[in-house]
C-alpha positions in Angstrom: 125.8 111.0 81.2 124.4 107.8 82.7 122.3 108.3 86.5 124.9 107.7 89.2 122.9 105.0 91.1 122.9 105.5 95.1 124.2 101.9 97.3 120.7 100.4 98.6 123.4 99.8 102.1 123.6 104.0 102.5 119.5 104.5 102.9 118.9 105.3 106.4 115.9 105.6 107.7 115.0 107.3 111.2 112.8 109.4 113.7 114.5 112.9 114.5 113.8 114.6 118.1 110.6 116.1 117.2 109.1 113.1 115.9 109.0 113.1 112.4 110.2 110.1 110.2 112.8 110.1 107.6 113.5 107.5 105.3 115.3 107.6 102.6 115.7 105.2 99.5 115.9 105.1 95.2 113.0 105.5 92.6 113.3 102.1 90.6 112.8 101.1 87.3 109.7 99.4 88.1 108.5 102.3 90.2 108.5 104.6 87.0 106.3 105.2 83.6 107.6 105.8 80.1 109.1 109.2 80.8 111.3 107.6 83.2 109.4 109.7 86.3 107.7 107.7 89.3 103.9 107.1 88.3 101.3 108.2 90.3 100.7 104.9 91.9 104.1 104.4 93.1 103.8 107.7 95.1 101.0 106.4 96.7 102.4 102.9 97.3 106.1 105.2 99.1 103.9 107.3 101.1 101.8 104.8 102.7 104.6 102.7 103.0 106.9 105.0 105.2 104.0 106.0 107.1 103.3 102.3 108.2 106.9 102.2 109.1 106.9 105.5 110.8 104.2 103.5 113.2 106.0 100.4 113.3 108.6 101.9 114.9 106.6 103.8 117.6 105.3 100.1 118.6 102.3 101.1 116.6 102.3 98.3 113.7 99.3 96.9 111.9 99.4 94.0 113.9 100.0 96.3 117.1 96.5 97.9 115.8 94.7 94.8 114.9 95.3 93.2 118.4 92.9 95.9 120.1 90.6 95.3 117.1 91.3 98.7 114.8 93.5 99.6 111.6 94.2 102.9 110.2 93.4 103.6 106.8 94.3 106.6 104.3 91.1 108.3 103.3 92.2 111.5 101.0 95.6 112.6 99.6 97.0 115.5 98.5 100.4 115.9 96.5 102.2 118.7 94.6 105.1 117.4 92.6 107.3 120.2 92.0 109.6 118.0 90.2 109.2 114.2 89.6 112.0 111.9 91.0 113.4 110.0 88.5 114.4 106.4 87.8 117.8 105.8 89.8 116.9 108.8 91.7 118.2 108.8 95.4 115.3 110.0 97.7 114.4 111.2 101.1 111.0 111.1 102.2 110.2 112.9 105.5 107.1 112.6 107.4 104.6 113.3 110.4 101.4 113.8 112.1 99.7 116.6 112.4 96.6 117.8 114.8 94.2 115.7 114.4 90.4 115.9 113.5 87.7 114.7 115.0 87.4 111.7 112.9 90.6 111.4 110.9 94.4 111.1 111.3 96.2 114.6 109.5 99.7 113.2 108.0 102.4 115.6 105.9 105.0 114.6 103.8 107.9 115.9 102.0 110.1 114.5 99.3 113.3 115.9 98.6 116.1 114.7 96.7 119.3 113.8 98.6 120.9 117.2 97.8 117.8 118.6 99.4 115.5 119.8 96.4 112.0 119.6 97.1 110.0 117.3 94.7 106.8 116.4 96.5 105.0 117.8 99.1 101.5 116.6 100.6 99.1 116.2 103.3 96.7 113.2 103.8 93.8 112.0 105.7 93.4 108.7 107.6 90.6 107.0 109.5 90.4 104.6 112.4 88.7 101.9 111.8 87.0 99.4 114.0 88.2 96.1 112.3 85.2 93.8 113.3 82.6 96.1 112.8 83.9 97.6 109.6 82.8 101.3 111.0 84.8 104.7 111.5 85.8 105.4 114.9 86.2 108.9 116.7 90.2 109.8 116.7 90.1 110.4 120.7 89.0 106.8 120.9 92.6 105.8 119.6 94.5 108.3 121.7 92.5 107.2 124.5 94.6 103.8 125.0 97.6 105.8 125.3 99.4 104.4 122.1 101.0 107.9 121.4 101.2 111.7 122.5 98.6 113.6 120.2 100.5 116.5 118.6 98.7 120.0 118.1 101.5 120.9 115.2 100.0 122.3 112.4 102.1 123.7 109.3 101.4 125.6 106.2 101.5 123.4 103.0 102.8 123.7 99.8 99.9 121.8 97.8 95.9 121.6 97.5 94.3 120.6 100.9 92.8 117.2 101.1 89.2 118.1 100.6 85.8 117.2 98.5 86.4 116.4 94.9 83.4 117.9 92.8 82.7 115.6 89.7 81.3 116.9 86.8 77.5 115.5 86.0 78.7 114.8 82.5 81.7 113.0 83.0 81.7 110.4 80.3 82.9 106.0 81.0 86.3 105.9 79.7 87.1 102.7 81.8 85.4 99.6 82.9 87.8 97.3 85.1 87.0 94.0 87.4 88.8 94.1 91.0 91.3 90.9 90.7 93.1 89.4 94.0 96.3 91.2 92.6 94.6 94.3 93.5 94.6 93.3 97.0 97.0 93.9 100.0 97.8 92.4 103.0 94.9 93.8 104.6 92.3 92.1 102.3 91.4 95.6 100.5 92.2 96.7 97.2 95.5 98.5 97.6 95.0 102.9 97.4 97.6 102.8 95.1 95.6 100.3 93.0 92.8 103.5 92.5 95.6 105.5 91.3 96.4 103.0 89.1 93.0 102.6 87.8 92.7 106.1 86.9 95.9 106.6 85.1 95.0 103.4 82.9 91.4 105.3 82.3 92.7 108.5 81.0 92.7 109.0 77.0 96.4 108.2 75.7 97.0 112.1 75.2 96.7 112.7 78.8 98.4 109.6 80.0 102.3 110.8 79.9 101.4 114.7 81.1 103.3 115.8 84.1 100.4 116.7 86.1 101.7 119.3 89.1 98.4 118.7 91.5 97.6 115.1 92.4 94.5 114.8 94.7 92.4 111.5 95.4 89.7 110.0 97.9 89.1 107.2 98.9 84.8 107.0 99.4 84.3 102.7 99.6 86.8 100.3 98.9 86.3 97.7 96.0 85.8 94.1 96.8 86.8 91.3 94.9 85.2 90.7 91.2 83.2 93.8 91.6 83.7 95.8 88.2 84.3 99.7 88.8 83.3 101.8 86.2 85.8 105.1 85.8 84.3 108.3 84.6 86.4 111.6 83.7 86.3 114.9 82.3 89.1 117.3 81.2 88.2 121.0 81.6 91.2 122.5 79.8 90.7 126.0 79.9 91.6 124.8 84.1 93.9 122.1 83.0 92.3 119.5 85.4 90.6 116.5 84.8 88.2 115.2 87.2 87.6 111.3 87.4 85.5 108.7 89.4 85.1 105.0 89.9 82.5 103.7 91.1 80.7 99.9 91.5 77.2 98.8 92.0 77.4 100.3 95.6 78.1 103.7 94.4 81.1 106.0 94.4 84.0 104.2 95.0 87.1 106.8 94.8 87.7 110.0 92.9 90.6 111.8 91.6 91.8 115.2 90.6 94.8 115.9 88.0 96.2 119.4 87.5 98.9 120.2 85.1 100.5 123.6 84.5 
């Protein structure tokens, strides 16, 4: 039997009283890989997406941001996908802050499908950034112009914590790529989703279409324009991980960890 595919005019999307954002909306054929499953990059590219409309809607956009000289940026992810949402798949994805460290935005999410079964859970890292001077700012710095009430809510979470991603000193090249201007967003940086991306191209073809069930990556110095980022991995499979990292003349640009079960 053929997907039933959701009406694009029934998404809602909306804060609830305690502050969290909902929105909900379909998985679409672009979004997905062979298997017919969102890729890696596309959860990135939701995730970040409903959290910059989560802000937008507290007066907080990324022109709000850039007006007082700052931008937030995502630093390390974290996702579990219990199950993958699927092409034609109608999805809600729920959000919010958490307390905040001393020099980085905490932000959960949750993906369920629209009958309520969870398929993703994660928890991410963001930094402020001072815009001009391209440096990281203290968190109280932010809260300190009164843009929002900082929360202390702190949950348990059903996936990896954001943390350091060890990389093997004998990870091998599998990849060599040059940064094109397709790679960048609106804010003149190589997209996250784009390292995701990068990583999933990089990985030998018998690893490519795995269902991994852990999905970490960080984000250590962005990529500029016609640098080439070399991509190193190895695949440990008596841990069924693989451990991956790009990096340009500058030095380690992002890494990633994949676990599959």
């Amino acid at each position: 039997m053929a997907d039933k595919i959701p009406e694009s005019s029934s998404f809602k999307a909306y804060h609830s009283d305690d502050l969290a954002f909902h929105s909900e909306s379909m998985v679409y054929f672009s979004q997905c890989n062979e298997n017919r499953n969102i890729s890696l990059n596309e959860i990135l590219k939701v995730t970040s997406d409903v959290a910059v409309e989560d802000f937008n809607r507290r007066c907080m956009s990324r022109q709000d941001l850039a007006d007082k000289g700052i931008a937030i940026l995502v630093s390390r992810d974290s996702f579990r996908i219990h199950k993958y949402p699927r092409e034609n798949q109608h999805i809600i994805v729920h959000t919010w802050e958490e307390k905040s460290e001393a020099l980085q935005f905490v932000r959960a999410y949750e993906v369920e499908s629209s009958d309520g079964e969870k398929l993703i859970s994660g928890i991410t890292a963001w930094l402020l950034v001072d815009v001009k001077e391209r440096r990281i700012l203290p968190i109280k710095k932010f809260d300190a112009m009164g843009l929002r009430t900082p929360t202390t809510l702190k949950r348990e979470h059903d996936c990896l914590p954001y943390g350091k991603i060890t990389i093997p000193e004998d990870a091998e090249l599998w990849d060599e790529r040059t940064i094109k201007y397709s790679d960048l967003d609106a804010n003149g940086h190589t997209n996250n989703s784009r390292y995701a991306a990068f990583a999933q191209d990089a990985l030998p073809a018998e690893y490519q279409a795995k269902e991994y069930h852990d999905f970490r990556i960080n984000f250590a110095k962005e990529a500029m324009p016609g640098q080439k980022v070399k991509i190193y991995g190895k695949v440990i499979p008596e841990e069924k991980t693989i451990l991956m990292t790009g990096k340009t003349e500058e030095g380690v640009s992002f890494e990633v960890e994949l676990k599959w079960i």
